[in-house]
N, C-alpha and C positions, 0 to 999 in steps of 0.2 A: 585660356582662362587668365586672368590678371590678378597681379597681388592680393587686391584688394577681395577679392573672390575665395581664393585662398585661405585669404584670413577668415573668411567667414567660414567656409568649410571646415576650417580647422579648431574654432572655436565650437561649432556646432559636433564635430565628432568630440570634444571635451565633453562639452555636456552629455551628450546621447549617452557615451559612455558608462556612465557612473548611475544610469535610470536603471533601477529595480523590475525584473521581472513580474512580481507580484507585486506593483506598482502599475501596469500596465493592462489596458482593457485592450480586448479584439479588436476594438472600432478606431483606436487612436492607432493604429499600427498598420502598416501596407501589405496588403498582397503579392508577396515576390511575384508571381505571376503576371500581375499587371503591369511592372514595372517594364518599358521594351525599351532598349537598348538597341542603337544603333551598331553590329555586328560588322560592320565594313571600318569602322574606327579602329586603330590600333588598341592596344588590349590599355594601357595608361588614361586612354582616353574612353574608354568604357568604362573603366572602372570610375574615372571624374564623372560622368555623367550617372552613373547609378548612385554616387555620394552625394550627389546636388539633386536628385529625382527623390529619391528615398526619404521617409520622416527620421526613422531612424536606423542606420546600415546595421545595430548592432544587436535590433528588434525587428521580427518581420513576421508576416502569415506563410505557412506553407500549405496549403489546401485548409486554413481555416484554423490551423493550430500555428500558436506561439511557438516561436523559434530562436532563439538567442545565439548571437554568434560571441567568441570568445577566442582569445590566440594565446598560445602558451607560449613559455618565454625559450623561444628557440632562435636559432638563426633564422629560420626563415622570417620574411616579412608580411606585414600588412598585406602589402600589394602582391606577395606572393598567392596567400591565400586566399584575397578575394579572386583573384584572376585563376585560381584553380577551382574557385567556388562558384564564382560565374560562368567559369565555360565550362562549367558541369552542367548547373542549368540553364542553358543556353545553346545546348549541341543541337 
């Protein structure tokens, strides 16, 4: 992925961020489900490719229900959690 790429992802999780649950219909949001992920990639590189696949990482369907992802302010990171969040479902 290249800078320029980057900046876009990183611009795009800006904004996704700050979007309102009750803001958001079933239809404009993705079905984790649908979402496949190439599983032979390193876990850094899955996680890029579900950020640039996904409308928005931080809204998503889980069998049809809204789902809000959120990280508290701990040590751990982003990438910590999505990569325990992914290969949760993803086993």
């Amino acid at each position: 992925m290249n800078k320029h790429n980057l900046k876009e992802l990183e611009e795009k999780l800006k904004r996704r961020k700050s979007v309102k649950l009750e803001d958001v219909s079933l239809d404009d949001v993705d079905e984790i489900s649908s979402i496949k992920i190439d599983k032979r990639k390193p876990s850094n590189e899955r996680i890029l490719e579900f950020l640039m696949k996904v409308k928005n990482p931080y809204i998503f369907k889980v069998n049809g229900k809204l789902v809000r992802m959120r990280f508290s302010d701990t040590d751990k990171t982003a990438e910590d959690c999505l990569t325990r969040g992914l290969e949760n479902l993803y086993r």
